[in-house]
Rosetta silent file (secondary structure, phi, psi, omega in degrees, C-alpha in Angstrom):
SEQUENCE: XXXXXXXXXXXXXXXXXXXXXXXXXXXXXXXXXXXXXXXXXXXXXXXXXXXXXXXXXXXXXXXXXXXXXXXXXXXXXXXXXXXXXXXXXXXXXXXXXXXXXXXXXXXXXXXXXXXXXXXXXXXXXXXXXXXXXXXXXXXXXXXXXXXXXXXXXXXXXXXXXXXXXXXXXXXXXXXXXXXXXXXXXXXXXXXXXXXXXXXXXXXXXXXXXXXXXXXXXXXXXXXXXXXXXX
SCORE:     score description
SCORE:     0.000 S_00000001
   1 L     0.000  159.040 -178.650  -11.665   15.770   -6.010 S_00000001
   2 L   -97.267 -177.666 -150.840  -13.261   15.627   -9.409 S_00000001
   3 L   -76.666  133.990  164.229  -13.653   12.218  -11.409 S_00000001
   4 L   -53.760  138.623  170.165  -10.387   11.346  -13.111 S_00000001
   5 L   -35.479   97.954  152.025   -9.725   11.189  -16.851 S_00000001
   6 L   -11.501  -20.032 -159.163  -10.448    8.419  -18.688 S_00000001
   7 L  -112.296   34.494 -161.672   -7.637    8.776  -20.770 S_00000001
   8 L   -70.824  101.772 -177.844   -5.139    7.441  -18.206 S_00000001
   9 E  -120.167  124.031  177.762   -1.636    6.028  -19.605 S_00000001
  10 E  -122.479  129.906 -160.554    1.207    5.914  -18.026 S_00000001
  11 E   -90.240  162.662 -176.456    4.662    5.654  -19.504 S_00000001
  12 E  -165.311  105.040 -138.235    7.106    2.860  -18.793 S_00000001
  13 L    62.022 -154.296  145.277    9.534    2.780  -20.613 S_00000001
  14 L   -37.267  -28.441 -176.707    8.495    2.732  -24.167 S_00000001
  15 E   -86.944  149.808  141.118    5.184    1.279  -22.912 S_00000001
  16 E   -99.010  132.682 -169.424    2.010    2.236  -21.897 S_00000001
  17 E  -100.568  108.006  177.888    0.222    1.192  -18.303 S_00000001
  18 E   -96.744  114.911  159.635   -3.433    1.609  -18.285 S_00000001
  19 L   -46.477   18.415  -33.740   -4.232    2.062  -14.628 S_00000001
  20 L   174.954  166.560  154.369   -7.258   -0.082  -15.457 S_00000001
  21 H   -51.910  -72.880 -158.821   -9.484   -2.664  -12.875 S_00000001
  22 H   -61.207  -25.882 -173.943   -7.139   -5.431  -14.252 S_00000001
  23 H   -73.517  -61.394  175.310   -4.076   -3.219  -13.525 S_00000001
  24 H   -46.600  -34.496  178.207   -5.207   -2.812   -9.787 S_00000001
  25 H   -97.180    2.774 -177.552   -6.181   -6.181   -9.106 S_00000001
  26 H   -82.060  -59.690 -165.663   -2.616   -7.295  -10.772 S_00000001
  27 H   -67.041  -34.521  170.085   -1.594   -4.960   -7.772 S_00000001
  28 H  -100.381    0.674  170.589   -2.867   -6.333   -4.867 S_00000001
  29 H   -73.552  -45.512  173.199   -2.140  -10.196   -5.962 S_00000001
  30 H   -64.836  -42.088  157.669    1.296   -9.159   -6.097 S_00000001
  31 H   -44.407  -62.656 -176.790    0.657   -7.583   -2.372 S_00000001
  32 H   -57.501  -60.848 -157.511   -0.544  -10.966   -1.184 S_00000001
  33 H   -47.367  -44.008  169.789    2.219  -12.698   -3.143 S_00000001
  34 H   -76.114  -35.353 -159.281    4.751  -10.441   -0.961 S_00000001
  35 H   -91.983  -12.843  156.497    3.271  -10.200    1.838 S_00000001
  36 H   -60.827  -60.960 -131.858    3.360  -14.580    2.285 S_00000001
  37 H   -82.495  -23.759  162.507    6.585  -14.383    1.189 S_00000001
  38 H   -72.156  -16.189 -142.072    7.588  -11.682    4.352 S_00000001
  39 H   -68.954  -17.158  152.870    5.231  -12.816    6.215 S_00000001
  40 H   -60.986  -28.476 -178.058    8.213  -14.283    9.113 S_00000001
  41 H   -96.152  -34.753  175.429   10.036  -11.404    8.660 S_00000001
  42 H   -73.214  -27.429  144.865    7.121   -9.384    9.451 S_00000001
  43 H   -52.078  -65.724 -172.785    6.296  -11.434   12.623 S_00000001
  44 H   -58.144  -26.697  179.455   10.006  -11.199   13.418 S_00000001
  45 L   -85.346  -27.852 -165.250    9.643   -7.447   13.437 S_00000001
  46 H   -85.750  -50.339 -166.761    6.327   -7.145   15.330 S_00000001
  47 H   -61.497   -6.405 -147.597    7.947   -9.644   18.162 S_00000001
  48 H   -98.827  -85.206 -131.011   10.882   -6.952   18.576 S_00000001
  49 H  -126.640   -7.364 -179.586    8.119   -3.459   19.580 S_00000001
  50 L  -113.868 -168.382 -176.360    4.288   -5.938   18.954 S_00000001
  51 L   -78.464  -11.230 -171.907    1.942   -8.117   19.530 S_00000001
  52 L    58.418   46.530  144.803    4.376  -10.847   16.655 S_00000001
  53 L  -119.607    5.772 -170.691    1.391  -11.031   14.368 S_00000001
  54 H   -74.756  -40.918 -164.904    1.385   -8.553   12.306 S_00000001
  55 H   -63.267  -54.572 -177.854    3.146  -10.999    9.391 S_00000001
  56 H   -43.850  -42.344 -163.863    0.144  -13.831   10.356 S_00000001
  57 H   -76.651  -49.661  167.928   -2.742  -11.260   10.033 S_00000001
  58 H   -53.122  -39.270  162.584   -1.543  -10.126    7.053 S_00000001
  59 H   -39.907  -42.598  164.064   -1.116  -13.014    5.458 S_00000001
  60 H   -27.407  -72.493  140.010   -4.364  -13.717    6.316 S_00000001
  61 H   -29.747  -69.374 -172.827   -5.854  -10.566    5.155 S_00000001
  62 H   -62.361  -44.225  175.090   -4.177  -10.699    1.264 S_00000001
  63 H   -47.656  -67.494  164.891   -5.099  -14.074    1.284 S_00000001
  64 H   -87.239    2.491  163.186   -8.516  -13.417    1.181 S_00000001
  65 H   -66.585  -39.045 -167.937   -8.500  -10.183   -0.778 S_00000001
  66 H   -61.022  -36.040 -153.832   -6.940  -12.357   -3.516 S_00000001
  67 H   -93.942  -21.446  175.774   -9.303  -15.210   -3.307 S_00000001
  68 H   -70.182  -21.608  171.040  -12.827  -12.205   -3.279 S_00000001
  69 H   -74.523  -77.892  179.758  -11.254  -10.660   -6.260 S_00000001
  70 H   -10.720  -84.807 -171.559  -11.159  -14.178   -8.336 S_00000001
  71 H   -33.560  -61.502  166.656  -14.486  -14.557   -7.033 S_00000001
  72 L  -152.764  113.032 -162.194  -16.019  -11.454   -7.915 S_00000001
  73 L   -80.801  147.275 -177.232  -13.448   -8.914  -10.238 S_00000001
  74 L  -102.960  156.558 -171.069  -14.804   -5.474   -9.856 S_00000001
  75 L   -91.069    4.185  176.273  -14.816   -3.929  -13.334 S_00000001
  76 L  -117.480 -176.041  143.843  -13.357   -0.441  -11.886 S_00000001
  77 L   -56.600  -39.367  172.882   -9.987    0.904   -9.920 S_00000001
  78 L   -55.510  -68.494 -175.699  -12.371    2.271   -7.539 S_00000001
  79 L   -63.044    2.746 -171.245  -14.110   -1.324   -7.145 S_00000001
  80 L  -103.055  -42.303 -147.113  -10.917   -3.038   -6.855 S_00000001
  81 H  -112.585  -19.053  156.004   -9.573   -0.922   -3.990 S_00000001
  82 H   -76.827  -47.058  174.011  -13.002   -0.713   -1.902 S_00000001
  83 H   -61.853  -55.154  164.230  -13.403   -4.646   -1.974 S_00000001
  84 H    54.335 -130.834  116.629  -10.110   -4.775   -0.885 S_00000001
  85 H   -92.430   19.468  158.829  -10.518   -3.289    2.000 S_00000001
  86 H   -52.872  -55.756  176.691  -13.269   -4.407    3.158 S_00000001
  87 L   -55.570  -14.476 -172.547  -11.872   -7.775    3.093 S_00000001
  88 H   -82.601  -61.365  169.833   -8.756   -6.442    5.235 S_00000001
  89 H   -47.041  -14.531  151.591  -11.167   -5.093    7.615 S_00000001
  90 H  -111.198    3.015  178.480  -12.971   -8.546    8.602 S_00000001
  91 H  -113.428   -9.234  177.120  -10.099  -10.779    7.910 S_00000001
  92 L  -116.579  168.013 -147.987   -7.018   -8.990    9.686 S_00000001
  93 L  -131.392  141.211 -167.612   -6.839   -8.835   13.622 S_00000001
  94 L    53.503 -157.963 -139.287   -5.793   -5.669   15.916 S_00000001
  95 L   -87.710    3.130  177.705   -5.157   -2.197   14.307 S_00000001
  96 H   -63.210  -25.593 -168.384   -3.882   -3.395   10.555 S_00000001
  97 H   -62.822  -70.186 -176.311   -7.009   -4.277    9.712 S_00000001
  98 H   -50.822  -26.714  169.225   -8.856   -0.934    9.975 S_00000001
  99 H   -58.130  -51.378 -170.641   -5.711    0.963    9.250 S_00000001
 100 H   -68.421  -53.889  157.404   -5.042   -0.959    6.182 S_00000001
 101 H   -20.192  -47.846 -176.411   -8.424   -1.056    5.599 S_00000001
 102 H   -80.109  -34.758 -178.009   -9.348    2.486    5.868 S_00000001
 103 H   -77.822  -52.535 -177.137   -6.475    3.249    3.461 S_00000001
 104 H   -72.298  -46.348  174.558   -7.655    1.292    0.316 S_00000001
 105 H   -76.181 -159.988 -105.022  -11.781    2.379    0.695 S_00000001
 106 H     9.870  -48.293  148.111  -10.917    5.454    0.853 S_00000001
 107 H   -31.535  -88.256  151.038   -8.593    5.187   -1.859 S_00000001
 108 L    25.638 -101.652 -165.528  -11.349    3.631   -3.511 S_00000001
 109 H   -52.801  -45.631  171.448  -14.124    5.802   -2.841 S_00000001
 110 H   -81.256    8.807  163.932  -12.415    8.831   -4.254 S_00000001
 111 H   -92.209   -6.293  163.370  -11.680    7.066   -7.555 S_00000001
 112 L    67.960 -146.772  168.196  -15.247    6.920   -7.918 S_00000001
 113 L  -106.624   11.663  155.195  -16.168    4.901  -10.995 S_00000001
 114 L    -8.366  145.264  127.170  -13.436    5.578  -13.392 S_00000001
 115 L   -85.259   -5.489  133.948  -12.161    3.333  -15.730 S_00000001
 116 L  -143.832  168.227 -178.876   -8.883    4.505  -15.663 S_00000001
 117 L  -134.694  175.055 -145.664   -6.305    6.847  -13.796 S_00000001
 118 L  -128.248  164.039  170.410   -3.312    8.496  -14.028 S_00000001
 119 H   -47.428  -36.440 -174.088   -0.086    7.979  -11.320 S_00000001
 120 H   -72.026  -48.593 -171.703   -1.075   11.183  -10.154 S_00000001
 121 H   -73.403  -30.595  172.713   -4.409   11.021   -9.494 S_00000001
 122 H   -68.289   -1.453 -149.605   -3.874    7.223   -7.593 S_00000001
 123 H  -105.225  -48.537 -160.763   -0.981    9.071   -5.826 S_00000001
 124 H   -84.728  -21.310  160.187   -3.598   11.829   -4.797 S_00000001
 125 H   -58.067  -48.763 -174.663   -6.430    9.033   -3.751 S_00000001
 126 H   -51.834  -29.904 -152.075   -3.777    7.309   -1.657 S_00000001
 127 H   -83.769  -28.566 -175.970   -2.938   10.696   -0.159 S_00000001
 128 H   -60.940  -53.868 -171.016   -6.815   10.666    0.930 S_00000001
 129 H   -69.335  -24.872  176.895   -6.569    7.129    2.284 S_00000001
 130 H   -71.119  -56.815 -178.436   -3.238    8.128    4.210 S_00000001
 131 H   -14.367  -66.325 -164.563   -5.149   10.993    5.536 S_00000001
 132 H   -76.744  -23.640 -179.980   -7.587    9.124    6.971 S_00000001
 133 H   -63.875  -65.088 -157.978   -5.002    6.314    8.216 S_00000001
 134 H   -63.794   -9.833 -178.871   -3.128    9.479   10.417 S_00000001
 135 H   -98.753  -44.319  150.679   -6.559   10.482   11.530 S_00000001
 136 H   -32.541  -53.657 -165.772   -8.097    6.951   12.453 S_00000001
 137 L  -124.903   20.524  167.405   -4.770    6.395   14.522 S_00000001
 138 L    66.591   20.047 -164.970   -3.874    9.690   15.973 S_00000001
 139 L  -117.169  160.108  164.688   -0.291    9.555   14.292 S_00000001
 140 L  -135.054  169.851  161.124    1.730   11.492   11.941 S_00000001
 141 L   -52.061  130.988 -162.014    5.357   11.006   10.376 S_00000001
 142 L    86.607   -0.515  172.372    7.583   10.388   12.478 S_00000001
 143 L   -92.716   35.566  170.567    5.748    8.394   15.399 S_00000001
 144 L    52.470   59.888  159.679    7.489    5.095   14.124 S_00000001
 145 L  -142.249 -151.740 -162.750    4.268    3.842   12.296 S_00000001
 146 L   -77.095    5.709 -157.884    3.280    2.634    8.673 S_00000001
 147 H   -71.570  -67.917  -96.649    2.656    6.510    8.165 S_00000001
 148 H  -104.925  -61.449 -163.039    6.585    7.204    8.291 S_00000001
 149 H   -85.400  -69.488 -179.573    6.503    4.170    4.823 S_00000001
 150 H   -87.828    1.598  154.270    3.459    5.835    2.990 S_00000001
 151 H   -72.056  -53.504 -163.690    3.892    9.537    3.014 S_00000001
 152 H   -63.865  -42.966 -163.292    7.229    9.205    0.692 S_00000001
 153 H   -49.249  -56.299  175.170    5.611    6.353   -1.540 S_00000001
 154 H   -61.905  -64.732 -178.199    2.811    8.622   -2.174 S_00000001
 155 H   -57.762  -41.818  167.235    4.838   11.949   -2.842 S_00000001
 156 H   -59.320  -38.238  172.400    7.385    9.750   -5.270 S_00000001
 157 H   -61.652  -14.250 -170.829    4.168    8.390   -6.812 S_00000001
 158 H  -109.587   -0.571  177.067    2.768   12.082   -7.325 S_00000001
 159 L   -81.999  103.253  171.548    6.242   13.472   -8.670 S_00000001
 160 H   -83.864    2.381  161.725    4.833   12.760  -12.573 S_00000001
 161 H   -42.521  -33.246  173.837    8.528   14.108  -13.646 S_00000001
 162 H   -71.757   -2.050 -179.502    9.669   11.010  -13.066 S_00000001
 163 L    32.369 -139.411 -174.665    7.999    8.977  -16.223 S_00000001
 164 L   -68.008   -0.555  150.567    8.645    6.192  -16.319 S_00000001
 165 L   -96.374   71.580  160.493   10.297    5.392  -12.817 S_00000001
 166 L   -89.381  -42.751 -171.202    7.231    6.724  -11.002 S_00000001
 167 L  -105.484   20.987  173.004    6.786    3.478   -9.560 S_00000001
 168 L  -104.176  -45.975  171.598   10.039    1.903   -9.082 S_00000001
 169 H   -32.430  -54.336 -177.867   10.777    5.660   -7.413 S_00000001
 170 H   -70.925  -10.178 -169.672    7.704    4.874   -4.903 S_00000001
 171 H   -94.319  -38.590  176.055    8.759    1.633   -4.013 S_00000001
 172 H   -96.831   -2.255  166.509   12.187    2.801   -2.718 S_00000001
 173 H   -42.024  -42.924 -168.201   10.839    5.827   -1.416 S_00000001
 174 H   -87.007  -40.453 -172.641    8.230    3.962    0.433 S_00000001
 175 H   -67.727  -45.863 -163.445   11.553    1.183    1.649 S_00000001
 176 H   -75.090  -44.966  176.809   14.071    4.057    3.016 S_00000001
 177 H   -45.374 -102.286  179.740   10.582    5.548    4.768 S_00000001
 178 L   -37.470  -10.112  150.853   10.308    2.232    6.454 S_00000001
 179 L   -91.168  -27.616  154.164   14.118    1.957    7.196 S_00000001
 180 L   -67.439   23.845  159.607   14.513    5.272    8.460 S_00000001
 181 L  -119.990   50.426  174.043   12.174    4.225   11.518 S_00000001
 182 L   -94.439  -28.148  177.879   14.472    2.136   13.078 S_00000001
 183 L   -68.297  -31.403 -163.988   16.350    4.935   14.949 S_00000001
 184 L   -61.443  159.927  159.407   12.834    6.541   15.933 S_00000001
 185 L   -53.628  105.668 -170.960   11.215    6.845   19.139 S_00000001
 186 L  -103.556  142.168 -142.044    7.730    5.325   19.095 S_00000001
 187 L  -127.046  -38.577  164.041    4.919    7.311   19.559 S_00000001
 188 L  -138.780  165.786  169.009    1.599    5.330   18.992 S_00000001
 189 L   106.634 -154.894  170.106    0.761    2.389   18.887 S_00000001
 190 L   -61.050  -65.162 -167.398    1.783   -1.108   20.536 S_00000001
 191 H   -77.011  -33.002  148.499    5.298   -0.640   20.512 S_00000001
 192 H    -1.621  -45.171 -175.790    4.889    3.554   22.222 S_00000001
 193 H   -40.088  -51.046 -149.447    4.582    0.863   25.326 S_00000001
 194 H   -81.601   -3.731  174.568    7.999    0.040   25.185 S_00000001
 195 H    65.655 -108.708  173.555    9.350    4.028   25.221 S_00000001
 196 H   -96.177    8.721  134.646   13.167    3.658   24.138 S_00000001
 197 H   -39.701  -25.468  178.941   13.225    0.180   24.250 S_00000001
 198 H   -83.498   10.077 -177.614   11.364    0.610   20.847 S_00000001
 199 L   -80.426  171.135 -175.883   14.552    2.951   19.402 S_00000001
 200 L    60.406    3.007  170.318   16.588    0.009   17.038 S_00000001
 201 L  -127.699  130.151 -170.366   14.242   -1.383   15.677 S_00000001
 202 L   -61.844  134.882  178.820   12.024   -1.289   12.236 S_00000001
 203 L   -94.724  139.047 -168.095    8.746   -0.855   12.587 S_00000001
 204 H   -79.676  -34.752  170.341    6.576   -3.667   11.126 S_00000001
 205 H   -59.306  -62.767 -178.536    3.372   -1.590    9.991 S_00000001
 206 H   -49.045  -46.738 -171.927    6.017    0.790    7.758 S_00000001
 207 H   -66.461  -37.642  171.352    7.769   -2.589    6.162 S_00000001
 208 H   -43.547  -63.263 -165.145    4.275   -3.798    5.346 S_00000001
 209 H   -47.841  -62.010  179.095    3.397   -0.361    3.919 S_00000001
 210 H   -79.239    0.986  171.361    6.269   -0.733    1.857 S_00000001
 211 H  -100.987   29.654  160.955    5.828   -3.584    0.108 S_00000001
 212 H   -57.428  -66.845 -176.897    2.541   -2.118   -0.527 S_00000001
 213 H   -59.018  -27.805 -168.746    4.352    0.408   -2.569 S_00000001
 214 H  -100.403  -28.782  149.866    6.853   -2.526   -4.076 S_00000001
 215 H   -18.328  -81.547 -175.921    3.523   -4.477   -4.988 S_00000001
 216 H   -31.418  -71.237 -176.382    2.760   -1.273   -6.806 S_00000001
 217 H   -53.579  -81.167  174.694    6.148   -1.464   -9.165 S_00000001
 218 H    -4.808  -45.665 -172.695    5.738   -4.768   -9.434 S_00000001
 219 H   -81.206  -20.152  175.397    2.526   -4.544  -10.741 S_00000001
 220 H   -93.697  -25.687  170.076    3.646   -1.957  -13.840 S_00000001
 221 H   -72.113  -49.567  163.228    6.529   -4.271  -14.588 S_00000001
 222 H   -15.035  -84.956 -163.031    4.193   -7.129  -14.866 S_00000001
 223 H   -67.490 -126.487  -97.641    1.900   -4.737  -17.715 S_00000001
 224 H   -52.109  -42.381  173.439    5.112   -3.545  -19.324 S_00000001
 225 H   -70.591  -37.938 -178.887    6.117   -7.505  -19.947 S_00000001
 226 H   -69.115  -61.063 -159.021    2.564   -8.614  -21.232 S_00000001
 227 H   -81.311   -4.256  170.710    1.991   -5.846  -23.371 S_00000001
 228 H   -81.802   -6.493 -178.226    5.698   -5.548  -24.794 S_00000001
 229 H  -104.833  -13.099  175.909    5.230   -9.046  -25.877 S_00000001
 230 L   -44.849    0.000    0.000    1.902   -8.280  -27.500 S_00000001
């Protein structure tokens, strides 16, 4: 893809959300922030069709993205979303890491060095970074994984029609994704094991994935309060 615009603003509300390093690293603090606060409920979901770690590793994981960003903030969007996952990729255990991993560089890597981006164009990295998730783990939509939670989130994030709900849109887009696998059949992964014993239950990769996506809102409500108070 070619380098995104510089001139990124995105409305909310009345306000404008510069997609910014500072916006992005707003965005995955609020990830960590969620993902302790789930992190039982995500373990409660994993023991149902997993290994009943996915809520530990993750914690795990955000935990130290949060504390390498303090340490050393990358001045881009790009540089935000490539430390990241790096850090996901030596700090979380089994396949989250690499998946999750794989999804943010990527993400990353195709924002290049921008200094800012548009909904659309992060909607169209993530689309890279999914890519590479369904390719990494042999899955598509509909095999009860986080894929099923981060194809809508991305397609509500790339509907720019939507102003200033783009990201409140992706976040329940990205929720209903991850509640609509409860009926499915699972098809890779850990819980695939269990055949239809895995039908009734939510799959724990998709509920991460969305509050990836609820992160995301989170993170433009945040910049809507600071700068409306400005």
């Amino acid at each position: 893809m070619g380098r995104p615009r510089t001139d990124a603003r995105a409305a909310v509300g009345a306000v404008s959300v510069v997609l910014d390093a500072e916006f992005c690293r707003r965005w995955m603090e609020a990830m960590a922030t969620a993902v302790d606060r789930e992190a039982d409920r995500l373990t409660e979901l994993d023991s149902a069709i997993g290994d009943a770690d996915h809520g530990v590793n993750m914690r795990r994981g955000f935990a130290a993205v949060k504390a390498a960003l303090e340490d050393e903030p990358p001045r881009t969007p790009g540089a935000v979303l490539i430390l990241a996952g790096r850090q996901l990729i030596s700090t979380v255990g089994g396949a989250s890491g690499p998946l999750y991993g794989t999804l943010l560089r990527r993400a990353g890597k195709s924002l290049g060095d921008a200094a800012e981006v548009t909904p659309e164009q992060l909607a169209e990295v993530l689309g890279a970074g999914v890519a590479a998730v369904a390719q990494l783990g042999g899955a598509k939509a509909g095999d009860k994984t986080m894929l099923d939670a981060l194809e809508p989130g991305v397609a509500a994030l790339g509907d720019a029609t939507r102003e200033g709900e783009v990201f409140a849109v992706a976040a329940r887009a990205s929720l209903e994704g991850a509640v609509a696998t409860v009926p499915m059949l699972a098809r890779k992964g850990r819980a695939s094991y269990l055949g239809q014993r895995s039908v009734g239950h939510q799959d724990p990769g998709a509920s991460s994935s969305a509050l990836l996506f609820a992160a995301l809102a989170e993170a433009a409500e945040g910049t809507e309060a600071a700068e409306g108070t400005a």
